[in-house]
N, C-alpha and C positions, 0 to 999 in steps of 0.2 A: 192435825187431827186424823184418825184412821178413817180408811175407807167406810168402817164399819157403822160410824160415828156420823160419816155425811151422809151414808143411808135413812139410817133411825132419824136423825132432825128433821125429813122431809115427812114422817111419819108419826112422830113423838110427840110433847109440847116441851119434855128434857130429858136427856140422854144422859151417863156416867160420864164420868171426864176420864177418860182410858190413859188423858193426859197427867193427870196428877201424880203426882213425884211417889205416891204411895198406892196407886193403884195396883200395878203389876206385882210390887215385891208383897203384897196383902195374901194378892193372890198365888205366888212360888210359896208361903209360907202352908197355904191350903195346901198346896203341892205336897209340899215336907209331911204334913201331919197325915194326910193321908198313904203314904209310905208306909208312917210309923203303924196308922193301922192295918196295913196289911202287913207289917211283921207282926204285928200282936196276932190278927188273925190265921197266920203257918203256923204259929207256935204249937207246943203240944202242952200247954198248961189247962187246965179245967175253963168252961166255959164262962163260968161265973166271974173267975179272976178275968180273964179275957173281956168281959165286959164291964167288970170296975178301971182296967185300965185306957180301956177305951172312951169311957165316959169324960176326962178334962179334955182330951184329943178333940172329942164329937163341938165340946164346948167353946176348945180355943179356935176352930173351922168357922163356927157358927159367927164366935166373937170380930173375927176376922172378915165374914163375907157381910157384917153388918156394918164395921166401918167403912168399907168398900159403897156401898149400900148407902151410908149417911153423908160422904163423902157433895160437897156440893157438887150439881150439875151442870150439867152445861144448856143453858136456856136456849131450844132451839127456837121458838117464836122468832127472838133478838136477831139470829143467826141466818134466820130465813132469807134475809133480804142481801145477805153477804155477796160478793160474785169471789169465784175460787179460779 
């Protein structure tokens, strides 16, 4: 578990699993899309297209930081009484 993780559990009542096999690459995909809107946003096309193209981008970010998000947690109550 990240240092990050044994923080939040002392503080939380559940934390993200930062462990989960789909955690990180959820979030390089956030990564990726937002790239892609900052080329859309250099471009020199009209603002309007720049923002129709923008728009699945905003949605697949969004879609992605909610699986992230629904992702089960990590119950720190349970965790509480662990010794590390």
């Amino acid at each position: 578990m990240v240092n990050t993780n044994h923080t939040a559990i002392s503080a939380f009542p559940a934390v993200l699993d930062t462990s989960h096999p789909d955690f990180f690459p959820r979030l390089e995909k956030c990564a990726d899309y937002n790239f892609k809107l900052m080329e859309i946003n250099d471009s020199d096309r009209p603002q309007f297209v720049k923002t129709l193209q923008k728009l699945p981008l905003f949605v697949a970010i969004f879609w992605q930081l909610l699986l992230v998000y629904l992702a089960k947690p990590i119950d720190a109550e349970a965790k509480r009484g662990e010794v590390h």
